[in-house]
C-alpha positions in Angstrom: 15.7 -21.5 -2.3 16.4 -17.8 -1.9 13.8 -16.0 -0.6 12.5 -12.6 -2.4 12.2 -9.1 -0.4 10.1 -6.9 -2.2 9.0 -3.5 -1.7 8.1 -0.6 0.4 4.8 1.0 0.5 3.1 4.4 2.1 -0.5 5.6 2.5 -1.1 9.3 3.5 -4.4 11.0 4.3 -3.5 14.4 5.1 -7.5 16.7 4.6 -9.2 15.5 1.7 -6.0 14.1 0.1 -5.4 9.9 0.1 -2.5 8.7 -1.6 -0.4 5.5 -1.6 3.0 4.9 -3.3 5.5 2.3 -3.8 8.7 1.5 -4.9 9.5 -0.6 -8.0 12.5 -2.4 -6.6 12.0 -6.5 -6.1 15.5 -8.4 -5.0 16.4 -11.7 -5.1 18.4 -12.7 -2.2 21.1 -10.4 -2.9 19.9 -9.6 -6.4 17.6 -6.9 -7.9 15.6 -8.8 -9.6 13.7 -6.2 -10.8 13.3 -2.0 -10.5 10.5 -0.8 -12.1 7.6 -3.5 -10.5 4.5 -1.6 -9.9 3.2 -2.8 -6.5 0.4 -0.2 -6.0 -3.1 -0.2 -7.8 -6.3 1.9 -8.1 -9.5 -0.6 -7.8 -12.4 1.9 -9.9 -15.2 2.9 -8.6 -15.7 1.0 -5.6 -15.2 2.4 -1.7 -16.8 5.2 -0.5 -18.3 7.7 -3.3 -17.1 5.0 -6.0 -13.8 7.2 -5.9 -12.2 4.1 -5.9 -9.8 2.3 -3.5 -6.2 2.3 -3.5 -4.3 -0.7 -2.5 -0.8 -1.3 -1.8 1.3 -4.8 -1.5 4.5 -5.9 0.4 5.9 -9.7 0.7 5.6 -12.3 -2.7 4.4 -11.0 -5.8 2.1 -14.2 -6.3 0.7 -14.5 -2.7 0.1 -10.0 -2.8 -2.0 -10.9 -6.0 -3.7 -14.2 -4.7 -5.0 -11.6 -1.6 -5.6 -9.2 -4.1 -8.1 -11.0 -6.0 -9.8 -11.7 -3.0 -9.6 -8.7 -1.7 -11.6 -7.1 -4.2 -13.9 -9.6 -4.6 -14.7 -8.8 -0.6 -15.0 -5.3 -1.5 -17.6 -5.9 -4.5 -19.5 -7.6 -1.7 -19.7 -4.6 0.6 -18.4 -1.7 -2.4 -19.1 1.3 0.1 -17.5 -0.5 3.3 -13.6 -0.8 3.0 -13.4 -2.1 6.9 -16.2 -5.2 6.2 -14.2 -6.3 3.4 -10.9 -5.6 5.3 -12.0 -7.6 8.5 -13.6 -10.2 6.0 -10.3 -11.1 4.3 -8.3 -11.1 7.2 -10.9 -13.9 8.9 -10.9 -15.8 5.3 -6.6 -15.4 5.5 -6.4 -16.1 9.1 -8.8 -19.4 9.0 -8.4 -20.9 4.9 -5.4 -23.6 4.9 -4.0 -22.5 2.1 -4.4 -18.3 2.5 -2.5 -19.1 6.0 0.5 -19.5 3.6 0.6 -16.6 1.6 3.5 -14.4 3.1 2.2 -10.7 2.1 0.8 -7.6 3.8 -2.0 -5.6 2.5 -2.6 -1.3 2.8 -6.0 -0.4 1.6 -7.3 3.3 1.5 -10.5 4.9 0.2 -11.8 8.3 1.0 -13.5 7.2 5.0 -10.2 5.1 5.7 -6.5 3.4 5.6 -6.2 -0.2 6.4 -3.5 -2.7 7.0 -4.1 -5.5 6.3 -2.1 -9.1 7.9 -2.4 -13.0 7.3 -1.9 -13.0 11.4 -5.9 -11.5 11.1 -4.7 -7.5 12.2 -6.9 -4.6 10.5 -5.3 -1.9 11.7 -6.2 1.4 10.9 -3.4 4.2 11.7 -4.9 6.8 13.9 -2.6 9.4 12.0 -3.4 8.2 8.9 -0.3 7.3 7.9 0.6 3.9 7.6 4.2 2.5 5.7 4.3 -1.9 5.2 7.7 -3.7 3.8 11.1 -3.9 3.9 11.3 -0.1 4.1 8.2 0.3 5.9 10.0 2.1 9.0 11.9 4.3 7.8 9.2 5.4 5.1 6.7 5.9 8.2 8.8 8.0 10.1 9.8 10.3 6.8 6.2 10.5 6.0 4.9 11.5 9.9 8.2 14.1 9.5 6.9 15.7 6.1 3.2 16.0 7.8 3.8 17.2 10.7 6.1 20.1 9.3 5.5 20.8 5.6 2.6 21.9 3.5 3.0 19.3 1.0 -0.2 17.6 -0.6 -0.4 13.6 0.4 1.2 12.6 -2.5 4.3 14.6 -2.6 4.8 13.5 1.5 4.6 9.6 0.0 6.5 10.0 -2.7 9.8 12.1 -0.8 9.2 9.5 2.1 9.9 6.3 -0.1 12.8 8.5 -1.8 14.1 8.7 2.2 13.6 5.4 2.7 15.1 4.2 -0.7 18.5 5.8 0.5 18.2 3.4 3.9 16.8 0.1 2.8 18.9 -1.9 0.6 15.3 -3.3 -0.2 14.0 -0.3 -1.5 14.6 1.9 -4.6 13.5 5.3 -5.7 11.3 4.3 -8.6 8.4 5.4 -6.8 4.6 5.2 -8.2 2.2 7.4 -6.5 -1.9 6.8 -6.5 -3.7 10.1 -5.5 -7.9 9.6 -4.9 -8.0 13.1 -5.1 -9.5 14.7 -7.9 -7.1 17.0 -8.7 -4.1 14.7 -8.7 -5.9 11.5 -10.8 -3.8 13.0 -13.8 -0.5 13.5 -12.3 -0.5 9.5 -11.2 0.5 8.5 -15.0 3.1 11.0 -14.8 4.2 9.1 -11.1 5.8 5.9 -12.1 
């Protein structure tokens, strides 16, 4: 049985800006399966303020949705704490039988924070805040730490020209890029995004 590589993601929190993007391409083995997937989502109203949270998936479609679900149902537990429900999933991944299997990696972000999330039990949280997961993941995180570091560009143009950079590296990653903004400002250009 082949094995599916799917996706790059990016999270950047550059002042009050928070945004996280990902590709759309899903391959199968040597195959694109798929080029328009949407792999990032906005969770409404929870996190810090209610602004929401935005999360991000890399790894199998079905085990990123199994974590999903619980991830959010972690969150409505603790809705203004995104690092409790973080470090609550990754105990509940690291220690269930059946969650041990799942082969997918989580980013998280709300207004107070950016989280990775692993099945191996890791919450990291990027002391940049910028943090890239997937097959792309690299080559994304150094783009986006690049664009920071020596442009003006709001959060969400940074994610979306670093998963454009990394798209021309990783065979695993495409330039159909979706990008979530939390701030206010740039809620309305997300539809225009994907």
């Amino acid at each position: 049985m082949q094995s599916f590589h799917a996706t790059t993601i990016v999270s950047v929190r550059q002042g009050n800006q928070v945004a996280v993007a990902g590709d759309g391409q899903v391959s199968l083995g040597p195959t694109i399966a798929k080029a328009d997937a949407v792999k990032v989502r906005r969770l409404a109203e929870l996190g810090a303020d209610k602004a929401g949270v935005l999360v991000g998936f890399a790894g199998s479609a079905a085990d990123a949705f199994a974590l999903l679900e619980r991830f959010e149902a972690r969150l409505k537990e603790s809705p203004t704490n995104l690092m409790r429900a973080a470090i609550e999933l990754a105990k509940q991944w690291r220690t269930d039988r059946a969650l041990r299997r799942l082969d997918s990696l989580l980013l998280v972000a709300d207004r107070n924070a950016t989280l990775l999330i692993s099945g191996q039990g890791d919450v990291i949280e990027p002391s940049d805040g910028i943090c890239a997961i997937g097959s792309g993941g690299s080559y994304a995180l150094a783009a986006a730490r690049a664009l920071a570091a020596n442009t003006d560009l709001p959060a969400g143009e940074i994610c979306r020209k670093a998963l454009v950079i990394a798209g021309e590296i990783c065979v695993y990653t495409n330039t159909s890029v979706t990008v979530l903004n939390l701030d206010e400002e740039s809620k309305a250009s997300d539809a225009a995004s994907g």
